[in-house]
Backbone atoms as SQL, in Angstrom:
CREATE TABLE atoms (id INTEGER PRIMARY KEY, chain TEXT, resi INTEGER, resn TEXT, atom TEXT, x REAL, y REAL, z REAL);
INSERT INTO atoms VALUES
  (1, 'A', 1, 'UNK', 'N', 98.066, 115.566, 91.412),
  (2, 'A', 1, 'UNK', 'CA', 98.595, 114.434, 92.154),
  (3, 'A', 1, 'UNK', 'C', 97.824, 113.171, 91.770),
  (4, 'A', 2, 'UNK', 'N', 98.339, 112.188, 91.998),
  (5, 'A', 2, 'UNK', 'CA', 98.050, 110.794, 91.210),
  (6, 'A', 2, 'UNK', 'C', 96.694, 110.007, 92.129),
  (7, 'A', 3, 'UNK', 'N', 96.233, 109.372, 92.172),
  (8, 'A', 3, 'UNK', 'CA', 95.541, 108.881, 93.205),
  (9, 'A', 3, 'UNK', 'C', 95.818, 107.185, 93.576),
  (10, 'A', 4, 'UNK', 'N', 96.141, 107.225, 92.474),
  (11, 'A', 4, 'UNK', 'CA', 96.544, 105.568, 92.052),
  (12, 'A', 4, 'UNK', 'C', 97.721, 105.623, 90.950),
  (13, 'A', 5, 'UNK', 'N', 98.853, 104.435, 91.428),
  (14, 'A', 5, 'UNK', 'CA', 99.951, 104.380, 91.020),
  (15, 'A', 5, 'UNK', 'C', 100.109, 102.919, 90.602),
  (16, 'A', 6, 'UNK', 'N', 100.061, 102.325, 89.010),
  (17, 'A', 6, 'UNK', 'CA', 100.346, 100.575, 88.902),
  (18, 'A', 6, 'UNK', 'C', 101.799, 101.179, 88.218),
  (19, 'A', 7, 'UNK', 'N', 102.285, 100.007, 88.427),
  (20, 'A', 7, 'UNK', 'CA', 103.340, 99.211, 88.414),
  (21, 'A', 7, 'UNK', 'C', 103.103, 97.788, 87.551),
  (22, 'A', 8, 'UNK', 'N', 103.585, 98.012, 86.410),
  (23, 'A', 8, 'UNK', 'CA', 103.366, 96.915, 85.336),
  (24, 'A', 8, 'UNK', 'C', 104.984, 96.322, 84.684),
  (25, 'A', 9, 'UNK', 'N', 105.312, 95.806, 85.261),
  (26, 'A', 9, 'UNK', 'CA', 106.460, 94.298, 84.880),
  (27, 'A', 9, 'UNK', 'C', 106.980, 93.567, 85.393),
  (28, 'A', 10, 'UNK', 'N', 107.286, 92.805, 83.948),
  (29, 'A', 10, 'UNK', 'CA', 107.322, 91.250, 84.721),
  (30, 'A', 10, 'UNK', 'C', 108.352, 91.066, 85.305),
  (31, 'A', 11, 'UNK', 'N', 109.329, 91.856, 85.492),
  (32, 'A', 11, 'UNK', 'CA', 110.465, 91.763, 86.604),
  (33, 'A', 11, 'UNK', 'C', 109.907, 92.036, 88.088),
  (34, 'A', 12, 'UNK', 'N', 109.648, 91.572, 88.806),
  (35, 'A', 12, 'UNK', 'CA', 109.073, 92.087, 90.316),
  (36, 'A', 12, 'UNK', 'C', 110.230, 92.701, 90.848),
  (37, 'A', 13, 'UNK', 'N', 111.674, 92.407, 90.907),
  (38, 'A', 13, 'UNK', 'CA', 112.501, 93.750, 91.413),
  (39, 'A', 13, 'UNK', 'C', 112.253, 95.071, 90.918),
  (40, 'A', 14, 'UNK', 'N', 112.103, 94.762, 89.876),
  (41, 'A', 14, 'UNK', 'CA', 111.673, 96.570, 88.538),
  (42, 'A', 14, 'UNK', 'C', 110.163, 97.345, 89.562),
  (43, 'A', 15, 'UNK', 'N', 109.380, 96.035, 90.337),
  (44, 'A', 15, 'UNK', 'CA', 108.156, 96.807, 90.386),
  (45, 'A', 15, 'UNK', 'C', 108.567, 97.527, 92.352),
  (46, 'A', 16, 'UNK', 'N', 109.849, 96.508, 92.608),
  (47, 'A', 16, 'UNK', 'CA', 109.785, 96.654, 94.017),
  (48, 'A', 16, 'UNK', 'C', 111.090, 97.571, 94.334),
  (49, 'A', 17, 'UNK', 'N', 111.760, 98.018, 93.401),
  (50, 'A', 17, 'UNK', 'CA', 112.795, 99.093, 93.003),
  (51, 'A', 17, 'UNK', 'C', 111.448, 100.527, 92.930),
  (52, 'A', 18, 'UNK', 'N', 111.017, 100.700, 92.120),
  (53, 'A', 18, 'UNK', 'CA', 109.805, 102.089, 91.653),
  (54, 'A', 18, 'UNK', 'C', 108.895, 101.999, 92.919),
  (55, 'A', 19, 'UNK', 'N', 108.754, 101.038, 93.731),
  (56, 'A', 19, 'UNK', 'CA', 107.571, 101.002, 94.919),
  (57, 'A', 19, 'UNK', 'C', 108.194, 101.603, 95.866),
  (58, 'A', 20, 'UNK', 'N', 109.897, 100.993, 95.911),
  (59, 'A', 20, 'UNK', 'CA', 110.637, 102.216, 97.526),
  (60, 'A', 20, 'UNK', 'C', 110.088, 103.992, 96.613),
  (61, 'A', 21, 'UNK', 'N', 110.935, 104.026, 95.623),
  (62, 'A', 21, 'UNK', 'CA', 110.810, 105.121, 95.147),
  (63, 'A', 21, 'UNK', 'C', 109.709, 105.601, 95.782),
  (64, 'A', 22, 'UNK', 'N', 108.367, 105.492, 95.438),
  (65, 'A', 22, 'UNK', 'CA', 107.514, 106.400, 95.723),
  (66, 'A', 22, 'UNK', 'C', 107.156, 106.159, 97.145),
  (67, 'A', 23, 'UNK', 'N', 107.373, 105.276, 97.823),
  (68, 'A', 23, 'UNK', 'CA', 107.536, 104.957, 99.130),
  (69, 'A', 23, 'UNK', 'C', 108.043, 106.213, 99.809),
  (70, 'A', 24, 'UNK', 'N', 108.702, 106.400, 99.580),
  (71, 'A', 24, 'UNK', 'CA', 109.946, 107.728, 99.862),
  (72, 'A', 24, 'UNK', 'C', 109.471, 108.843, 99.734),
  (73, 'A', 25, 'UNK', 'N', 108.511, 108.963, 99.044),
  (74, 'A', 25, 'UNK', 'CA', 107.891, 110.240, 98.488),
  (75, 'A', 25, 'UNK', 'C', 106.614, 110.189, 99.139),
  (76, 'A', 26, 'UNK', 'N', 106.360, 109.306, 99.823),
  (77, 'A', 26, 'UNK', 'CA', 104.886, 108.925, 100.856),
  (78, 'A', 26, 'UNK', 'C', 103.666, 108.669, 100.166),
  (79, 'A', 27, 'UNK', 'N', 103.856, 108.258, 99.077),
  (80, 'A', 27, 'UNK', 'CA', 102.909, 107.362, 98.228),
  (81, 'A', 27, 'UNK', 'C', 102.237, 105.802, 97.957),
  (82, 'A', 28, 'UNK', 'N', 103.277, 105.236, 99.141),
  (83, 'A', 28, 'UNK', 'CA', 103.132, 104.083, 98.998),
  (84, 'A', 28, 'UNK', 'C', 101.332, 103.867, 99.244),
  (85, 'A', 29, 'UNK', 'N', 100.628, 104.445, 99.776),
  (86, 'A', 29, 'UNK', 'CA', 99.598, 103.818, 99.956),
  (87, 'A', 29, 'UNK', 'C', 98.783, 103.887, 98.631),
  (88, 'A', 30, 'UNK', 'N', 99.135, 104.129, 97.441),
  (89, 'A', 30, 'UNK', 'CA', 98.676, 104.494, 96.596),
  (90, 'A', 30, 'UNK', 'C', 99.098, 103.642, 94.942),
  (91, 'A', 31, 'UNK', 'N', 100.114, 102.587, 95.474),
  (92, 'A', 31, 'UNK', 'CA', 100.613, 101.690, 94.595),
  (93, 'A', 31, 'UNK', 'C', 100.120, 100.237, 94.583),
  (94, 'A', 32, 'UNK', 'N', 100.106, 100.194, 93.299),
  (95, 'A', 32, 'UNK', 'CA', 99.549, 98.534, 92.959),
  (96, 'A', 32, 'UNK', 'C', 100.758, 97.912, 91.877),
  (97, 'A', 33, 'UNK', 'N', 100.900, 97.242, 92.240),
  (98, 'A', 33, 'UNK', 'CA', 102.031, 96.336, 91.774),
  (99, 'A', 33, 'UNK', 'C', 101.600, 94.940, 90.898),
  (100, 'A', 34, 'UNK', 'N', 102.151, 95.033, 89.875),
  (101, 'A', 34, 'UNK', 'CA', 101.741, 94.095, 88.485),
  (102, 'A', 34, 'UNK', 'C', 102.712, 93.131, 87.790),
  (103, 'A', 35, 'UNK', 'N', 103.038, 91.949, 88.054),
  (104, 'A', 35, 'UNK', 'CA', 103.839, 91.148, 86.921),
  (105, 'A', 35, 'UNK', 'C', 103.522, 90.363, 85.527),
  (106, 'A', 36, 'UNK', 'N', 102.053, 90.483, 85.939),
  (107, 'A', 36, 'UNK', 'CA', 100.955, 90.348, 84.608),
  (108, 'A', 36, 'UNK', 'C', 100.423, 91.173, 84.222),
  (109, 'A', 37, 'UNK', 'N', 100.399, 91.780, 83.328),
  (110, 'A', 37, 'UNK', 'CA', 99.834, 92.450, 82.282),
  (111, 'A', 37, 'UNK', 'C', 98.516, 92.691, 81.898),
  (112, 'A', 38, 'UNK', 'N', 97.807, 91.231, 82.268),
  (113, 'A', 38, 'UNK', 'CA', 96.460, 91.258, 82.216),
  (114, 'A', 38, 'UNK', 'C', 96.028, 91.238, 83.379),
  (115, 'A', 39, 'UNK', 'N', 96.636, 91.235, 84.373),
  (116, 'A', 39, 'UNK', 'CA', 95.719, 91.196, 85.653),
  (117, 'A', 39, 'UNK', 'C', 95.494, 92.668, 85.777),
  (118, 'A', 40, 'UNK', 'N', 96.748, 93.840, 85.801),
  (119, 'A', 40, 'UNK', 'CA', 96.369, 94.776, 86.038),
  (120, 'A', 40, 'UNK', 'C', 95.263, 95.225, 84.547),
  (121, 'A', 41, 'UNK', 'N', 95.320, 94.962, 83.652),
  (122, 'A', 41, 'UNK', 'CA', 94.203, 95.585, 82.931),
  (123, 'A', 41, 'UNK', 'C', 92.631, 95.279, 83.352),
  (124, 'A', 42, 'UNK', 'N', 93.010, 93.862, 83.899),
  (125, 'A', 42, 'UNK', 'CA', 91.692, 93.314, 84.958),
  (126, 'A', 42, 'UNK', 'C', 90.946, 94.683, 86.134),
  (127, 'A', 43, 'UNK', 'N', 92.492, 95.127, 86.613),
  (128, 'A', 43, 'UNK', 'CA', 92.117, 95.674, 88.166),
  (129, 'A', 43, 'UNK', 'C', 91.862, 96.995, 87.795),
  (130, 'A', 44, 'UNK', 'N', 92.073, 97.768, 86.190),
  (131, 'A', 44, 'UNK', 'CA', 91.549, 98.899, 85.295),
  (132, 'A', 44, 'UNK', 'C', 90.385, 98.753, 85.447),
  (133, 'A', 45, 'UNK', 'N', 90.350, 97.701, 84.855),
  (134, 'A', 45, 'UNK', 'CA', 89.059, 97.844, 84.383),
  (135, 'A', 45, 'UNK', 'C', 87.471, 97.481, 85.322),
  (136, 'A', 46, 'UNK', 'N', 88.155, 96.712, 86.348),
  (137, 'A', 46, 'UNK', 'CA', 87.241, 96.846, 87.157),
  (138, 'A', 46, 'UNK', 'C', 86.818, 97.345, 88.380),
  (139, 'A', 47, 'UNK', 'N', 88.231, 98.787, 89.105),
  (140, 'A', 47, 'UNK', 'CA', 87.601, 99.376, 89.830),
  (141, 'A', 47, 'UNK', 'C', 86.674, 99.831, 90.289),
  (142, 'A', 48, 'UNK', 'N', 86.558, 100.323, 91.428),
  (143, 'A', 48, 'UNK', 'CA', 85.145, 101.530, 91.957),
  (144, 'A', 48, 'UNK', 'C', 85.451, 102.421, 91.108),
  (145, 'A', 49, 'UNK', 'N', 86.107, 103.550, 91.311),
  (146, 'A', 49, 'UNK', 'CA', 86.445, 104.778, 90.713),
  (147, 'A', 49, 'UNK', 'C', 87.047, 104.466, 89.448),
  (148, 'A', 50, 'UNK', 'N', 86.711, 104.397, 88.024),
  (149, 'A', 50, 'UNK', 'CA', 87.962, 104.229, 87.014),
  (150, 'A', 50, 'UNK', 'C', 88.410, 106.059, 86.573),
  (151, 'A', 51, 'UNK', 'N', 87.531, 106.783, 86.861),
  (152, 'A', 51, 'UNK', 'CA', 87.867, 108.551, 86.793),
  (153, 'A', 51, 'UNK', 'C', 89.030, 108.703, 87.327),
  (154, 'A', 52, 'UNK', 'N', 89.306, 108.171, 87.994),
  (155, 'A', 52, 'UNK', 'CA', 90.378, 108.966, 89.280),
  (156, 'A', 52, 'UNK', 'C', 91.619, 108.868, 88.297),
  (157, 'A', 53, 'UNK', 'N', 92.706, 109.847, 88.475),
  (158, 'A', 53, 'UNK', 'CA', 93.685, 110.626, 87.924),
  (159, 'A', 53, 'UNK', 'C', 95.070, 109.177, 88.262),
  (160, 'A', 54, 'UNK', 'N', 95.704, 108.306, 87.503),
  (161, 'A', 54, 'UNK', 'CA', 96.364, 107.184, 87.718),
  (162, 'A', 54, 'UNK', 'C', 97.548, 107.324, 86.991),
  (163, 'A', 55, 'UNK', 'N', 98.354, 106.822, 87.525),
  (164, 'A', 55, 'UNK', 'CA', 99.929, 107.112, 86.514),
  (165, 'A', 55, 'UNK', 'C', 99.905, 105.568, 86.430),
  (166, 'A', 56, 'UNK', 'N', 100.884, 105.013, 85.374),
  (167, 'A', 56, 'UNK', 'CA', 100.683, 103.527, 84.575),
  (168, 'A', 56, 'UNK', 'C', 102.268, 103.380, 84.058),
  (169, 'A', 57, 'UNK', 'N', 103.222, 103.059, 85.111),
  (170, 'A', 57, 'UNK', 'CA', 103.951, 102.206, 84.423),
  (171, 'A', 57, 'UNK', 'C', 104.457, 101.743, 83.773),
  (172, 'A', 58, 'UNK', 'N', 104.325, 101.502, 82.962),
  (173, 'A', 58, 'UNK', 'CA', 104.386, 100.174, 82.075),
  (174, 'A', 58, 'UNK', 'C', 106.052, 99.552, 81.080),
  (175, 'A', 59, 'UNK', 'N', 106.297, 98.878, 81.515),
  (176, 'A', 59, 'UNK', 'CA', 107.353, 97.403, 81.089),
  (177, 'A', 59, 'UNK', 'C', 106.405, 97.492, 79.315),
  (178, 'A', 60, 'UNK', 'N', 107.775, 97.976, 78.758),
  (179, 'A', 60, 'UNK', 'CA', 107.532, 97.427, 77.370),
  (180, 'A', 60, 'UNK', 'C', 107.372, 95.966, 76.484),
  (181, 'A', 61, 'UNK', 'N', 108.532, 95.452, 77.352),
  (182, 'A', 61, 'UNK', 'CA', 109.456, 93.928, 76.931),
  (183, 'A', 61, 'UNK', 'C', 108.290, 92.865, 77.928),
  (184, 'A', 62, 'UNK', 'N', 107.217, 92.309, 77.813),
  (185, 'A', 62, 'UNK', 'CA', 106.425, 91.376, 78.711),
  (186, 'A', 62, 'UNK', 'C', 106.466, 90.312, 77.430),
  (187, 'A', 63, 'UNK', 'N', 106.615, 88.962, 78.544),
  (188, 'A', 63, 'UNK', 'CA', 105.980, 87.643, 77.951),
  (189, 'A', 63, 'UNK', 'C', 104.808, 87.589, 77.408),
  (190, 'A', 64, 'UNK', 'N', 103.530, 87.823, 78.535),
  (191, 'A', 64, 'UNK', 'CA', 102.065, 87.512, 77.850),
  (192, 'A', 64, 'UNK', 'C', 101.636, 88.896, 77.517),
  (193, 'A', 65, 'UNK', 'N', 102.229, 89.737, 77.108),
  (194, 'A', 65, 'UNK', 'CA', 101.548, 91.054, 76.232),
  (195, 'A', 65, 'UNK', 'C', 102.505, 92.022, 76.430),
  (196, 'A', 66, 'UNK', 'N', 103.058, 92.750, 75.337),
  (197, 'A', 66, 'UNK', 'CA', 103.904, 94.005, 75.391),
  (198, 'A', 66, 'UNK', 'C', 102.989, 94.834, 75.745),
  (199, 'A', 67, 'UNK', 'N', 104.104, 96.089, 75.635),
  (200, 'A', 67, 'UNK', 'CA', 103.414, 97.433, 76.426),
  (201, 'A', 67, 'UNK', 'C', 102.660, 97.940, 75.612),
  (202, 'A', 68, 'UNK', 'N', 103.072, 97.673, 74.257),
  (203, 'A', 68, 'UNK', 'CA', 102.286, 98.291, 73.204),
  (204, 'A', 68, 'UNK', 'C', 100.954, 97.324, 73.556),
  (205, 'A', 69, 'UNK', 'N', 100.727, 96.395, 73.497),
  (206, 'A', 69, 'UNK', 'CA', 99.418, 95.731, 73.337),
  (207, 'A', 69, 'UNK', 'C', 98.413, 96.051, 74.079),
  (208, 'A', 70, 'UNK', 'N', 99.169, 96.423, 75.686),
  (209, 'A', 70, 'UNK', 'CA', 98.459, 96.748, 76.680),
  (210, 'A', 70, 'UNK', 'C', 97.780, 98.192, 76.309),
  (211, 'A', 71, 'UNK', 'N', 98.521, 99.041, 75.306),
  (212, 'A', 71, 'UNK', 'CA', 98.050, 100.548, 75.358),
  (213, 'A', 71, 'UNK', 'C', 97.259, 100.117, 74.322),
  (214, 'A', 72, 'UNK', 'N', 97.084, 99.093, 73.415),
  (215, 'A', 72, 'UNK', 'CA', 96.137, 98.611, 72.072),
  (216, 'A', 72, 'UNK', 'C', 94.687, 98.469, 73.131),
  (217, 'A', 73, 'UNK', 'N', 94.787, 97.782, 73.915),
  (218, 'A', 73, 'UNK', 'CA', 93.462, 96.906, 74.766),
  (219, 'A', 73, 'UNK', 'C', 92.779, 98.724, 75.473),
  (220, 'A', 74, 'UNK', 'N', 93.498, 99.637, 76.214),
  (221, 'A', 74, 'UNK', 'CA', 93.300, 100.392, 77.025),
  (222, 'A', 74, 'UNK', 'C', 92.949, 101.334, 75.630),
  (223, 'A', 75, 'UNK', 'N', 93.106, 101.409, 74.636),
  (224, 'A', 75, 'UNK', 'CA', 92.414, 102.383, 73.361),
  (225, 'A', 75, 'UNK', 'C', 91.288, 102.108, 73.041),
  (226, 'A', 76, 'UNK', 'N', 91.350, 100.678, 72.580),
  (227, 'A', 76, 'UNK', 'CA', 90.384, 99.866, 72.171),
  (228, 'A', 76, 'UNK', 'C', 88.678, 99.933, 72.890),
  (229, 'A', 77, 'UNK', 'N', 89.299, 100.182, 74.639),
  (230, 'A', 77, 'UNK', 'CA', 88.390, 99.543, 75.365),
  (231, 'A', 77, 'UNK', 'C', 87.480, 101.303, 76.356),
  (232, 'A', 78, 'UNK', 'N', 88.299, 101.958, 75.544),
  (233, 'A', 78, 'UNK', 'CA', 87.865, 103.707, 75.891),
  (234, 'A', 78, 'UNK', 'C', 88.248, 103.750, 77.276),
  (235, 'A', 79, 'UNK', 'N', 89.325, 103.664, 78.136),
  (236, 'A', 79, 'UNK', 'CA', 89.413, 103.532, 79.192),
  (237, 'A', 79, 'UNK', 'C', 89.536, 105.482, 79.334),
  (238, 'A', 80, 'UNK', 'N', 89.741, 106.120, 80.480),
  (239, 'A', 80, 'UNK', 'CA', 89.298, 107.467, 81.389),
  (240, 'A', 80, 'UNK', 'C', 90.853, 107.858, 80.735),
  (241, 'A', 81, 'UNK', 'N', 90.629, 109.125, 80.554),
  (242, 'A', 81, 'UNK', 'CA', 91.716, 109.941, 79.739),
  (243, 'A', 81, 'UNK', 'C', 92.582, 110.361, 81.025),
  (244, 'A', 82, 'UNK', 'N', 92.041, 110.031, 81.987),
  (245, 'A', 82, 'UNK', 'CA', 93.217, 110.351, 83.445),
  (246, 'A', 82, 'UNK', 'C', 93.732, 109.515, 83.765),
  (247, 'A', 83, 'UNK', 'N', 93.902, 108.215, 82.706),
  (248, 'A', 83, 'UNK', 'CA', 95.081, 107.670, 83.613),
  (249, 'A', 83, 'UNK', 'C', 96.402, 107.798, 82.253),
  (250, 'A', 84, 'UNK', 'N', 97.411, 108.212, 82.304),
  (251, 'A', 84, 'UNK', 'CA', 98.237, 108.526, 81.953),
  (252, 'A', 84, 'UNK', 'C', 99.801, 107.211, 82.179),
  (253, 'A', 85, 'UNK', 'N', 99.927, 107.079, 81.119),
  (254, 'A', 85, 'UNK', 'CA', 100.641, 105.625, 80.979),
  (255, 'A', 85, 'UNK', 'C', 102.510, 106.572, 80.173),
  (256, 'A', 86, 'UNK', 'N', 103.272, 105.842, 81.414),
  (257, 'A', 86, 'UNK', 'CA', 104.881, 106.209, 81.270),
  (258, 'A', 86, 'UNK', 'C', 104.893, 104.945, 80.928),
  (259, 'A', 87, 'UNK', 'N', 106.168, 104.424, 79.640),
  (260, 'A', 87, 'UNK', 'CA', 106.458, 103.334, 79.218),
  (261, 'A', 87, 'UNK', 'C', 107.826, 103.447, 79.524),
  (262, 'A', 88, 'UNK', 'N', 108.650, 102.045, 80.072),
  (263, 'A', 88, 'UNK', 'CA', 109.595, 101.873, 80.379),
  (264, 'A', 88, 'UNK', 'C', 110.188, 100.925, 80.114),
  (265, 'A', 89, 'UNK', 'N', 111.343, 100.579, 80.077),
  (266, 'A', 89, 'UNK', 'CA', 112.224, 99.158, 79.187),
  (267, 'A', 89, 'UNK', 'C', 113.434, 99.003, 80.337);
């Protein structure tokens, strides 16, 4: 089970469509919601816990950084092999 759930695009309906979703599934307390790209790599990277087991979102098609770039920065930067990144368009 996930512990933490982002939500990465720049559509905010896209992030507030996937937020009922898991809402529904009684997860909401467990979602972070992203229309920048770099903020959530911000809120990666500077948690308490970065171990904890995280599912990732991620909006391929972004203005200030594709999805690919974002998974370039999160390689680059050795981020925790538990958080596990779904790409979506």
């Amino acid at each position: 089970m996930y512990k933490e759930i982002y939500l990465v695009d720049d559509e905010d309906l896209v992030n507030t469509v996937n937020a009922i979703h898991f809402r529904r599934m009684g997860m909401e307390d467990r979602v972070k919601s992203f229309t920048n790209p770099e903020l959530a790599l911000d809120d990666l990277r500077y948690r308490d816990n970065p171990g904890v087991k995280t599912l990732i979102l991620l909006d391929i098609n972004m203005p200030e950084m594709s999805g690919f770039e974002f998974l370039e920065f999160m390689m680059l930067e050795d981020f925790p092999e538990t958080n596990e990144v779904l790409l979506v368009t």
